[in-house]
ZAKE-527358 format. One record per residue (C-alpha): residue number from 1; chain; x, y, z. Coordinates in pm, 1 decimal, padded with zeros to 6 digits. Each point is the difference from the previous one (the first is absolute). Example, Ala and Ser with C-alpha at 12.3 -4.5 7.8 and 13.67 -1.06 7.14 Angstrom:
BEGIN
seq: 1 | mol: A | px: 01230.0 | py: -00450.0 | pz: 00780.0
seq: 2 | mol: A | px: 00137.0 | py: 00344.0 | pz: -00066.0
This chain:
BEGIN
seq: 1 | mol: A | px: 06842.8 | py: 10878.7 | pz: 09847.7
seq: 2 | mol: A | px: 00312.8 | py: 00198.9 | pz: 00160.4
seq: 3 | mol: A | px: 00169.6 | py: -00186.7 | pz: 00279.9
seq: 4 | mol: A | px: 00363.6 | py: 00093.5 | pz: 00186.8
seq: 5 | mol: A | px: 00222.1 | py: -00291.2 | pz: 00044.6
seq: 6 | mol: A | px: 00309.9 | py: 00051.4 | pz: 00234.7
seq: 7 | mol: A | px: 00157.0 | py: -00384.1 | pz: -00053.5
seq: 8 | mol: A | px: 00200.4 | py: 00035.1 | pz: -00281.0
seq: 9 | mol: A | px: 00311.4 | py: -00229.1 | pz: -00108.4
seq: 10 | mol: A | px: 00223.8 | py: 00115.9 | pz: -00310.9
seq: 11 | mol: A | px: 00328.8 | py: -00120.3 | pz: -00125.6
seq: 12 | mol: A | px: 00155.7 | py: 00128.6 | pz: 00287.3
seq: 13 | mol: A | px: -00076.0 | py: -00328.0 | pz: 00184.1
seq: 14 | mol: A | px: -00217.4 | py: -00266.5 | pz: -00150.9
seq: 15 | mol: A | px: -00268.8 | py: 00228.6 | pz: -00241.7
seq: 16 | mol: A | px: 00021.8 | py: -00052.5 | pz: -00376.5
seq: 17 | mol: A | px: -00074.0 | py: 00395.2 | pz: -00105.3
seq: 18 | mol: A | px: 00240.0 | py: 00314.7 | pz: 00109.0
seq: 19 | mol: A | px: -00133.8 | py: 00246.9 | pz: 00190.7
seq: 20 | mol: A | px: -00092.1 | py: 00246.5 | pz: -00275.6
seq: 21 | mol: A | px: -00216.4 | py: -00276.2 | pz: -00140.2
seq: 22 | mol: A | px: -00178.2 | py: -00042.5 | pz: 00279.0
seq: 23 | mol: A | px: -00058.5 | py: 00352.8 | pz: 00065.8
seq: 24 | mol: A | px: -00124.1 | py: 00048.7 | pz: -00366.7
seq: 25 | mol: A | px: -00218.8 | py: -00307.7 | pz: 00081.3
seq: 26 | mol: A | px: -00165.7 | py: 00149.9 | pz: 00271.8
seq: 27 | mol: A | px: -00086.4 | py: 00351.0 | pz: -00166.7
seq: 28 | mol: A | px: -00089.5 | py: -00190.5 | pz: -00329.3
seq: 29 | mol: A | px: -00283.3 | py: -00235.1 | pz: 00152.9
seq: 30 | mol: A | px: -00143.5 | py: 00345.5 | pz: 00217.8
seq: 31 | mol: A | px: 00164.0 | py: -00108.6 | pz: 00366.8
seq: 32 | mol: A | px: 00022.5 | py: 00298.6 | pz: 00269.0
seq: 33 | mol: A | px: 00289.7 | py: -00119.7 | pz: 00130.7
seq: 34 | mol: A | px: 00310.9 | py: -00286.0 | pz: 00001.9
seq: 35 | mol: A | px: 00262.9 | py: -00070.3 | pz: 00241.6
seq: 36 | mol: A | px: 00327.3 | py: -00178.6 | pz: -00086.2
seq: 37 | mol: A | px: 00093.9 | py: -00243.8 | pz: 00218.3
seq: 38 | mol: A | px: 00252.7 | py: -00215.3 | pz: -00079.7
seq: 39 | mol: A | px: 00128.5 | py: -00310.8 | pz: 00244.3
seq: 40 | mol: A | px: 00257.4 | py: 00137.8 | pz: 00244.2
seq: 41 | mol: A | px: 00343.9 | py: -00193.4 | pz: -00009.8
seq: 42 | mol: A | px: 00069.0 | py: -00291.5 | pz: 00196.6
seq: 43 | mol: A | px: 00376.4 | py: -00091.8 | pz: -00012.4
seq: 44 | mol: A | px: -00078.4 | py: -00333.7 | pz: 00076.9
seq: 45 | mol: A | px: -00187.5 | py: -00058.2 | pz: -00310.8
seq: 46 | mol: A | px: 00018.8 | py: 00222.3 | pz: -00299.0
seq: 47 | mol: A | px: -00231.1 | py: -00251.8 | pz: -00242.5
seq: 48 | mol: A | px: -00213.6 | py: 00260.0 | pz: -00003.7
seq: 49 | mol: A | px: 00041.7 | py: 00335.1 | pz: 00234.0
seq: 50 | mol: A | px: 00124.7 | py: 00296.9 | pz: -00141.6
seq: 51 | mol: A | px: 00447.6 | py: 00011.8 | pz: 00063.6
seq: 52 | mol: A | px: 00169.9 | py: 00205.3 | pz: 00191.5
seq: 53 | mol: A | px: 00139.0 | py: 00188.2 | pz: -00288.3
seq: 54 | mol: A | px: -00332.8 | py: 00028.9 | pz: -00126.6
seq: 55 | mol: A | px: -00230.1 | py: 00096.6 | pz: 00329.4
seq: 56 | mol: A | px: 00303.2 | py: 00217.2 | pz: 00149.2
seq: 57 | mol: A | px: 00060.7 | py: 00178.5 | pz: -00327.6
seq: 58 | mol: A | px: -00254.4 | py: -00013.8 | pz: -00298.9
seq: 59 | mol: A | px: -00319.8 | py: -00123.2 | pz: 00142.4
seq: 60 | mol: A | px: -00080.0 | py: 00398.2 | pz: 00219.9
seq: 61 | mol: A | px: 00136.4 | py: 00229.5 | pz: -00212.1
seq: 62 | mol: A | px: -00140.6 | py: -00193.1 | pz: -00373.4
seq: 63 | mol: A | px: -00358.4 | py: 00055.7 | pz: 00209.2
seq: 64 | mol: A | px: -00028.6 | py: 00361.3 | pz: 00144.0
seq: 65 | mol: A | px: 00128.2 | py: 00020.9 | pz: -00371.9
seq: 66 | mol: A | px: -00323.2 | py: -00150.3 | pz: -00115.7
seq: 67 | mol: A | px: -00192.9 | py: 00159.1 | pz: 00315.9
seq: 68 | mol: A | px: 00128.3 | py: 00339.4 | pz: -00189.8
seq: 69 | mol: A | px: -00094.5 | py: -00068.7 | pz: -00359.4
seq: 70 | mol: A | px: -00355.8 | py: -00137.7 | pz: 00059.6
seq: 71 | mol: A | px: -00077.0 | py: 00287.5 | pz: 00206.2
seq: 72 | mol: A | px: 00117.1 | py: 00285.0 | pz: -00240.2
seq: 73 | mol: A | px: -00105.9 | py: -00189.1 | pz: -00271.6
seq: 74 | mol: A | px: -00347.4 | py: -00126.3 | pz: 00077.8
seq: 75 | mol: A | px: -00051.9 | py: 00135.8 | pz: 00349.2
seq: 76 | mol: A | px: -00010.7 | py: -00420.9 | pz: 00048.6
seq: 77 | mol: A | px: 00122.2 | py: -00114.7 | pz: 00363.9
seq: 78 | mol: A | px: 00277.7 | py: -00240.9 | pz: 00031.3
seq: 79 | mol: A | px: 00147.5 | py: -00115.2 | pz: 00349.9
seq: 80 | mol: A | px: 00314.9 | py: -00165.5 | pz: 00118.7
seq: 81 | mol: A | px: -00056.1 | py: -00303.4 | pz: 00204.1
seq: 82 | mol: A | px: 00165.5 | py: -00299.3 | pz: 00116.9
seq: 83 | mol: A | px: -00161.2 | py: -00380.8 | pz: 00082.7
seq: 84 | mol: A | px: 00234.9 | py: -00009.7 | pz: 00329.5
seq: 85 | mol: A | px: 00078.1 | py: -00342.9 | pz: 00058.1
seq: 86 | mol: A | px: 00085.9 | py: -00130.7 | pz: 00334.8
seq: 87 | mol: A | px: 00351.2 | py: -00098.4 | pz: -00061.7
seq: 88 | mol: A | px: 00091.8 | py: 00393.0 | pz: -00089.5
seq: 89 | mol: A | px: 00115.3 | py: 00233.0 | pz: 00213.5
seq: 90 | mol: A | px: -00187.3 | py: 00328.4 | pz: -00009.8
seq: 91 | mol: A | px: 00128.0 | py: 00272.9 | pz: -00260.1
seq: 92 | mol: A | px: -00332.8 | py: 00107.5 | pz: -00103.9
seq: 93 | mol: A | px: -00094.7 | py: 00313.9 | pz: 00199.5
seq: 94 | mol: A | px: -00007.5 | py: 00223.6 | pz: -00331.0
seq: 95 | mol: A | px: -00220.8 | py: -00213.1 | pz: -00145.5
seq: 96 | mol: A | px: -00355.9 | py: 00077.7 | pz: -00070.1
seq: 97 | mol: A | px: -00073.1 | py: -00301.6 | pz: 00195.2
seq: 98 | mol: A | px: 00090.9 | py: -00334.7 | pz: 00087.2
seq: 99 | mol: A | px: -00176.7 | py: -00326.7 | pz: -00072.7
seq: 100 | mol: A | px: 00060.3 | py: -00272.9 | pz: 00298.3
seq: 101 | mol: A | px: 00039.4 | py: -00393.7 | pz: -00154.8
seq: 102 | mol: A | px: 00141.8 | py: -00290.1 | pz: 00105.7
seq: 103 | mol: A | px: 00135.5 | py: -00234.6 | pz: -00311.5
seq: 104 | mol: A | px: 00228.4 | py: -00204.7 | pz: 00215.5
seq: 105 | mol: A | px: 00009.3 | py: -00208.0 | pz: 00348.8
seq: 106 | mol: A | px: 00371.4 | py: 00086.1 | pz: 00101.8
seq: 107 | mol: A | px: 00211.7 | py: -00203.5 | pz: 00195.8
seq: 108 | mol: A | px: 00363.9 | py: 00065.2 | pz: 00129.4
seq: 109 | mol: A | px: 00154.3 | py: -00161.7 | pz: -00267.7
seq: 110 | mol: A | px: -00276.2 | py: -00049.1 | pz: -00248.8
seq: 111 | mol: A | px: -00282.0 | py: 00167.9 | pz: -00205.6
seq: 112 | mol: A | px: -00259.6 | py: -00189.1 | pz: -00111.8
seq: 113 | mol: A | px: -00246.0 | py: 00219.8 | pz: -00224.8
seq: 114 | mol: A | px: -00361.1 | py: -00026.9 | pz: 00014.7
seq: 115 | mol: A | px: -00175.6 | py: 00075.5 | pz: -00325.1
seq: 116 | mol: A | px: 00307.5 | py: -00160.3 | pz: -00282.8
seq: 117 | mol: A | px: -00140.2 | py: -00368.8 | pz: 00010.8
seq: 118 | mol: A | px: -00131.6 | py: -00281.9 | pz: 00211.8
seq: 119 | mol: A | px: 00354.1 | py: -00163.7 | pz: 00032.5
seq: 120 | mol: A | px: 00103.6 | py: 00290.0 | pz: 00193.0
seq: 121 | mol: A | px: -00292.5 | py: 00022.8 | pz: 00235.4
seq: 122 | mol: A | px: 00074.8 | py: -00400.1 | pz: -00000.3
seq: 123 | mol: A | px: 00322.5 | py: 00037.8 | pz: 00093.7
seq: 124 | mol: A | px: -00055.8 | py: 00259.4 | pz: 00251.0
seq: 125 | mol: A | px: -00252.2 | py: -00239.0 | pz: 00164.0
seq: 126 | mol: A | px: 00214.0 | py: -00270.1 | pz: 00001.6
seq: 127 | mol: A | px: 00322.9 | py: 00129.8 | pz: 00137.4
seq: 128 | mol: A | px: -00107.7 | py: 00310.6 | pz: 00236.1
seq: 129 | mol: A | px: -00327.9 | py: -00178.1 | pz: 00123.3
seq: 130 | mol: A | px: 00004.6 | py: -00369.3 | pz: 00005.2
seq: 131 | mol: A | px: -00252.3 | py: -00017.0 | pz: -00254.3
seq: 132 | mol: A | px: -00263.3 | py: 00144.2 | pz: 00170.6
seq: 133 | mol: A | px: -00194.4 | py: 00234.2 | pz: -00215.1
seq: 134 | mol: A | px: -00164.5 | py: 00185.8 | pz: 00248.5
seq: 135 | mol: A | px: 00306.8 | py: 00096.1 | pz: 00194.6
seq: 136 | mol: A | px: 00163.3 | py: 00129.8 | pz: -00386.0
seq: 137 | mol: A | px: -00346.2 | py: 00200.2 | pz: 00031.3
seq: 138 | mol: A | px: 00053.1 | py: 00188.9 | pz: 00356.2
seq: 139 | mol: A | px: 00381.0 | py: 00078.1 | pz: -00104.1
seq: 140 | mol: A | px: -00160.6 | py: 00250.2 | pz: -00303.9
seq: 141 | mol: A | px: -00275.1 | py: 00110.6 | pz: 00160.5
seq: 142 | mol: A | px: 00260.5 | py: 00074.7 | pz: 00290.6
seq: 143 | mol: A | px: 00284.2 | py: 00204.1 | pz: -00276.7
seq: 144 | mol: A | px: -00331.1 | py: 00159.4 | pz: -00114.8
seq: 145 | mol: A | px: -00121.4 | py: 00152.3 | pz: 00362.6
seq: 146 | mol: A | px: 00379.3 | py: 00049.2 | pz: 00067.4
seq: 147 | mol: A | px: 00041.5 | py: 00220.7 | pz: -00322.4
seq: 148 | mol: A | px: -00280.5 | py: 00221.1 | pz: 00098.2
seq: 149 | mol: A | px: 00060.5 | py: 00025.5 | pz: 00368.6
seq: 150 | mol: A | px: 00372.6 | py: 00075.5 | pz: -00049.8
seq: 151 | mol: A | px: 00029.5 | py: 00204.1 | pz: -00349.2
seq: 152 | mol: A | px: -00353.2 | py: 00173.4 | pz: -00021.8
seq: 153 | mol: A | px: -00093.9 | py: -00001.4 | pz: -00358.4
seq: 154 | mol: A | px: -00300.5 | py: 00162.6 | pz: -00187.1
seq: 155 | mol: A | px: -00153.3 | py: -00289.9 | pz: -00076.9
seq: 156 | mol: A | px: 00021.3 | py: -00390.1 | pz: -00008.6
seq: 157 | mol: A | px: 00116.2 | py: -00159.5 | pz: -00286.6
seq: 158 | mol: A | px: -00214.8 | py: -00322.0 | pz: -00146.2
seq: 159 | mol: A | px: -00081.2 | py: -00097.5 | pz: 00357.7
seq: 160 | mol: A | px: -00030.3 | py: -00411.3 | pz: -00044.9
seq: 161 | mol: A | px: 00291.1 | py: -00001.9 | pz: -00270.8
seq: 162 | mol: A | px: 00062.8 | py: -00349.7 | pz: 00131.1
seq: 163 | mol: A | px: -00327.0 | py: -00153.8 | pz: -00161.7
seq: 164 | mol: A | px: 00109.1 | py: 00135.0 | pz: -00358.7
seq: 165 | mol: A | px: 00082.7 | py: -00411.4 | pz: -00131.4
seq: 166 | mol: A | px: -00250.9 | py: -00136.1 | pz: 00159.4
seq: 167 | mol: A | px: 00146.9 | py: -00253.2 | pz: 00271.2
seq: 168 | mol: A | px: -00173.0 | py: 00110.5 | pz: 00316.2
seq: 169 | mol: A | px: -00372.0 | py: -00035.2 | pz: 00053.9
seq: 170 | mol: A | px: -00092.9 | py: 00337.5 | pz: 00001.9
seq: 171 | mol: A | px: -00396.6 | py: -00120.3 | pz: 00167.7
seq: 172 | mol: A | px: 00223.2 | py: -00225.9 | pz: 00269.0
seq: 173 | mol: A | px: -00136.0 | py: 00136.3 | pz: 00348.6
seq: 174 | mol: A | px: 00334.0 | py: 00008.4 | pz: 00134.8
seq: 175 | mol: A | px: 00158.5 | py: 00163.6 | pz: -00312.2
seq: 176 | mol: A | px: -00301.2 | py: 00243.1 | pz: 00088.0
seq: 177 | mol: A | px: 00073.7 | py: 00086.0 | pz: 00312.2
seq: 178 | mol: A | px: 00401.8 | py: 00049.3 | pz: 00009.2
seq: 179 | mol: A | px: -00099.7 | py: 00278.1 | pz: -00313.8
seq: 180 | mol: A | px: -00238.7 | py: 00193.7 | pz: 00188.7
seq: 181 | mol: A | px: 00188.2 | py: -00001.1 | pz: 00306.6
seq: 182 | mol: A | px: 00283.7 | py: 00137.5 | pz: -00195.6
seq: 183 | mol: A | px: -00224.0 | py: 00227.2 | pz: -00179.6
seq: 184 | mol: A | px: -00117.5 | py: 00136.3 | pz: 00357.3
seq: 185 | mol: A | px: 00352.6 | py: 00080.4 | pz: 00126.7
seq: 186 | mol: A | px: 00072.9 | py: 00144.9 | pz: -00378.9
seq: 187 | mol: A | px: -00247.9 | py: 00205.0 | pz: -00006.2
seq: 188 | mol: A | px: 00090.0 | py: 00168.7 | pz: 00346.1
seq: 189 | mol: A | px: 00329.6 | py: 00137.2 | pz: -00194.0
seq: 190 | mol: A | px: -00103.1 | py: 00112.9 | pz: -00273.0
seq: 191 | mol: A | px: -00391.6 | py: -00026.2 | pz: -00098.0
seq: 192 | mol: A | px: -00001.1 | py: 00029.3 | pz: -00385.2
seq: 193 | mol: A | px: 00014.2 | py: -00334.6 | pz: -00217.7
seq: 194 | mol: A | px: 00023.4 | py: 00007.8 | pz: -00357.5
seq: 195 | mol: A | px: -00235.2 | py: -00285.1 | pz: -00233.7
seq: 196 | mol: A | px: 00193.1 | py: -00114.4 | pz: -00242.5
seq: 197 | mol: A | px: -00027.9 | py: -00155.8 | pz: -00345.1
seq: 198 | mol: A | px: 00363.7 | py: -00105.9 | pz: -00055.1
seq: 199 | mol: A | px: -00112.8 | py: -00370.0 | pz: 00002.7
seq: 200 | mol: A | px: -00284.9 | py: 00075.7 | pz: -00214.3
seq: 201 | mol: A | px: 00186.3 | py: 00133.6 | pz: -00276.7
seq: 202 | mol: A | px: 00218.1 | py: -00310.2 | pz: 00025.6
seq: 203 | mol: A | px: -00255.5 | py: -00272.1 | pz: -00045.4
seq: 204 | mol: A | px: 00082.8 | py: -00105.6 | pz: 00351.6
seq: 205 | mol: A | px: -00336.8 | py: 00099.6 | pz: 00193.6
seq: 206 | mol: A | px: -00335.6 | py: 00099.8 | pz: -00062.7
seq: 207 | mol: A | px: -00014.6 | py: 00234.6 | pz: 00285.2
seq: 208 | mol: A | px: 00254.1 | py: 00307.2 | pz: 00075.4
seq: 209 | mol: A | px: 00146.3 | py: -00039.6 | pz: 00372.4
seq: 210 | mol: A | px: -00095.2 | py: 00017.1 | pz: 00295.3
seq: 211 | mol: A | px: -00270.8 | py: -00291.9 | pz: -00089.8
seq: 212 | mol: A | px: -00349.2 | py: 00081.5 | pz: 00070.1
seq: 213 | mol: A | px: 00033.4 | py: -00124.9 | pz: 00361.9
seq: 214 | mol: A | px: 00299.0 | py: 00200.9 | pz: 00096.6
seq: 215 | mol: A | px: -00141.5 | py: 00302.2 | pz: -00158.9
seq: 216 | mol: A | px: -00347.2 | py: -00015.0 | pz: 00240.0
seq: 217 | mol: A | px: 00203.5 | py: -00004.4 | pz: 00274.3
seq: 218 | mol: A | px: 00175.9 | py: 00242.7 | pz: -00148.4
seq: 219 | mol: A | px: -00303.4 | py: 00224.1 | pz: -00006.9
seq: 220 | mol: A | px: -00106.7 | py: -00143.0 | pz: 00346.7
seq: 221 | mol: A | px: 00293.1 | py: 00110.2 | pz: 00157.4
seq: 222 | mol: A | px: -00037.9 | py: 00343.8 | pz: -00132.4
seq: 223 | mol: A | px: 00297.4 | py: -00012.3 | pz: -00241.1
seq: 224 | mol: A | px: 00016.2 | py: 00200.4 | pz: -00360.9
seq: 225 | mol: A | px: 00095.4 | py: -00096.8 | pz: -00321.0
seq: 226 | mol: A | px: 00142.0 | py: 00120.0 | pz: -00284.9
seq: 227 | mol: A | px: 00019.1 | py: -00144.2 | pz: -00392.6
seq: 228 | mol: A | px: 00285.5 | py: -00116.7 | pz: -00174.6
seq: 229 | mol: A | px: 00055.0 | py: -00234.8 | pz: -00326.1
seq: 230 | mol: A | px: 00348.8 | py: -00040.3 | pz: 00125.0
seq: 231 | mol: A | px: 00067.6 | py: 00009.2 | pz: -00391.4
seq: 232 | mol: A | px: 00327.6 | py: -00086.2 | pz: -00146.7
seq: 233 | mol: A | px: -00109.3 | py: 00064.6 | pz: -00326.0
seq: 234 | mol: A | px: -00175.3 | py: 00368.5 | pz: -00140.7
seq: 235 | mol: A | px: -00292.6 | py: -00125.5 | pz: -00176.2
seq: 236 | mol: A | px: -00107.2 | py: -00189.3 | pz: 00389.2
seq: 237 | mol: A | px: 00027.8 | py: 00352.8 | pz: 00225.7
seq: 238 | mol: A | px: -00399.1 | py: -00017.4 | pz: 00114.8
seq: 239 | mol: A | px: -00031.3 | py: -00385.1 | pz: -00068.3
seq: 240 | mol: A | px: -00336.9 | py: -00151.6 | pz: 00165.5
seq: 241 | mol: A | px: -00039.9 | py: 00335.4 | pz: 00117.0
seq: 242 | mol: A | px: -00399.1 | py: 00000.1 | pz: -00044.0
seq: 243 | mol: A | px: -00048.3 | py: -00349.7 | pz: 00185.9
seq: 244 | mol: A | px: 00207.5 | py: 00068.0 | pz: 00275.2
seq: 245 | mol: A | px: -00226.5 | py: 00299.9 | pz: 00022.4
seq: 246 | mol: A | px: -00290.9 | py: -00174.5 | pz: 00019.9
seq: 247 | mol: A | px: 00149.1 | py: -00242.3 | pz: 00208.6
seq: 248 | mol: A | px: 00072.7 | py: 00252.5 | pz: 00281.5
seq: 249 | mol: A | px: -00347.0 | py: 00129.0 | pz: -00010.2
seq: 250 | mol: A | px: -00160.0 | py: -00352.1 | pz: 00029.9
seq: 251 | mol: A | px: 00231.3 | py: -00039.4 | pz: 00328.7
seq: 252 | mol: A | px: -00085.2 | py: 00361.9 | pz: 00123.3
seq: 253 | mol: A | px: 00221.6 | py: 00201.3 | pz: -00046.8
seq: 254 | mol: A | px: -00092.9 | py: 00360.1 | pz: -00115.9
seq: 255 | mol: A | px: 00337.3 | py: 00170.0 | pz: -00029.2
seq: 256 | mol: A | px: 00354.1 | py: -00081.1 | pz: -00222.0
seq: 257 | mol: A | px: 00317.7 | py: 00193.5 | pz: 00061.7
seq: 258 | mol: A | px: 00238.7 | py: 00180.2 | pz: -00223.0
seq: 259 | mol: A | px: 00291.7 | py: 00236.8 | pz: 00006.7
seq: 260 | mol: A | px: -00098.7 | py: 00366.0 | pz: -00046.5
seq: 261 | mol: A | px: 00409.2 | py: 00103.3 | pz: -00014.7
seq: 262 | mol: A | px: 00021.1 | py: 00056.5 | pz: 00399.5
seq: 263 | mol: A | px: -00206.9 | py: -00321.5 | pz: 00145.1
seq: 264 | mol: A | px: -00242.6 | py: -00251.5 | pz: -00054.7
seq: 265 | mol: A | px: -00330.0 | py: 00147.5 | pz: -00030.4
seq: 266 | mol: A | px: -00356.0 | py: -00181.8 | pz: 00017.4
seq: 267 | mol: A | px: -00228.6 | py: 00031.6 | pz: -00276.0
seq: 268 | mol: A | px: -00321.4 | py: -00194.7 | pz: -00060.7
seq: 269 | mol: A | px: -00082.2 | py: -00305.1 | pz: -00236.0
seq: 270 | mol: A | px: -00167.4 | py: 00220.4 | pz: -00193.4
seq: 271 | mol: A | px: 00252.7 | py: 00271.0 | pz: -00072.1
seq: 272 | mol: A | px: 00286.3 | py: -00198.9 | pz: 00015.5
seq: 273 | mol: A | px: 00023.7 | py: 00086.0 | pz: -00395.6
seq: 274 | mol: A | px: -00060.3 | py: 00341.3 | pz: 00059.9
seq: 275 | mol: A | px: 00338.1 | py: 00234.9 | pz: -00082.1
seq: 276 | mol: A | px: 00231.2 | py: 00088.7 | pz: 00301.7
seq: 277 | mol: A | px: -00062.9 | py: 00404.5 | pz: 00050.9
C-alpha cells in the first residue's frame, strides 16, 4: 500500500539516514508523499535537536534542495517541516508546516526531558513536584495545551509522550481524566492530532499514541488525525501504518489527514493510499 508520512527525523537531529536516503526510501517502497521534519533546536539541550549552525544554516536550504530534485526527477513530493518543540522560539513561518511537541517540563533554571529515561521523569517528580506523580502529569499536559494555545501548530506531536517508559498507569481514572481535559482545551487550538508509532518501532509500546482511550475522546470531541511513524530510520517511514489504520476505523473515525503542498486535506480510510493529484 502507498501511505504519506510527514514525521521524519534524519541526521540533522537524532535520525540515522540523510535526507536523500530517506527521500529515495519513500519513492522506492511506492509512498505519495514524505515530509522532513527534523527536531527543532533547543539550546538548553543539544543531545539530540538539530544546532544552531545546523537548523539556521544547512537544515532549509539541504531540503528545498531535495524538495527540487525529487520533483524534477520523479515528480515525487518532498516537504520541509519542523517538530517545533516548546522550548523554541518560532522561526518556522517558511516552513511547509510545523509539528507542535512537548519533550521537556521546563523550569526557570532547569529542564527535565520527558521521553530520555525514567530517571529523568524521576527526578523531575522528585524535585519540581514533591513526588507526586499526578501533579508531574498536569505540568505536561499543561506545556502541551500551552504550546498549542500560544504557538498554533499544524498538528500535535505524540500527544501522551509522557507514558513512552511506562511509569504512569495509563488506565488510572485520574491519569484519565487530567489527559482528556487537556486534550479538550488542545483540541480548541488546533484540532488535528497525529497517531504515532515512534514507540512502536522502539520496542517500547504495543500501541502508537494517543492510547486507545485518548484517541475516542479524541474522535468524541470531534478532533482529526493524521499518521506518522515518527521514523528516525528510512526503512520505518509508514511503520504500523496498516494497524493504526484499522485501529482508527474500529474507534470511528472515517477520515486521516495529509499535506497536499498548501494544507492539510481530509481523505478517507479507504483512499488514504490513493496518489495526491
Amino acid at each position: 500500500m502507498a501511505f504519506s508520512n510527514f514525521h521524519t527525523h534524519t541526521v540533522f537531529s537524532d535520525g540515522k539516514n540523510t535526507v536523500r536516503e530517506c527521500v529515495d526510501a519513500a519513492i522506492d517502497s511506492g509512498m505519495t508523499a514524505l515530509g522532513i521534519s527534523d527536531h527543532s533546536c533547543t539550546t538548553f539541550d543539544l543531545r539530540y535537536c538539530m544546532t544552531p549552525e545546523k537548523h539556521m544554516e544547512l537544515y532549509e536550504p539541504t531540503v528545498r534542495e531535495e524538495i527540487r530534485r525529487a520533483r524534477e526527477e520523479q515528480g515525487f513530493p518532498v516537504y520541509l517541516g519542523i517538530e517545533w518543540d516548546f522550548g523554541t522560539p518560532n522561526a518556522f513561518d517558511d516552513y511547509d508546516y510545523r509539528i507542535g511537541s512537548v519533550h521537556y517540563i521546563l523550569r526557570e533554571d532547569r529542564m527535565y526531558p520527558v521521553d530520555s529515561g525514567i530517571k529523568h521523569q524521576l527526578n523531575c517528580i522528585e524535585n519540581e513536584f514533591h513526588g507526586n506523580k499526578l501533579d508531574y502529569v498536569k505540568a505536561y499536559y499543561e506545556t502541551v495545551v500551552e504550546h498549542a494555545r500560544r504557538n498554533k501548530p499544524d498538528f500535535i506531536g505524540h500527544f501522551d509522550l509522557l507514558t513512552k517508559h511506562g511509569h504512569f498507569d495509563e488506565e488510572d481514572p485520574a491519569y484519565i481524566a487530567i489527559a482528556k481535559e487537556a486534550m479538550a482545551e488542545t483540541v480548541k487550538h488546533v484540532p488535528l492530532f497525529e497517531v504515532n508509532a515512534g514507540a512502536m518501532i522502539r520496542g517500547l509500546k504495543t500501541l502508537p499514541y494517543p492510547n486507545p482511550v485518548l484517541l475516542k475522546e479524541l474522535y468524541r470531541l470531534g478532533g482529526k488525525v493524521i499518521l506518522s511513524s515518527d521514523a528516525h530510520m528510512a526503512d520505518k517511514l509508514t511503520f504500523a501504518f496498516p494497524e493504526m489504520l484499522e485501529q482508527l476505523r474500529a474507534i470511528g473515525f472515517t477520515h486521516v489527514s495529509r499535506f497536499n503542498g498548501s494544507s492539510f486535506e481530509e481523505v478517507t480510510l479507504d483512499d488514504f493510499a490513493a496518489p495526491l493529484k
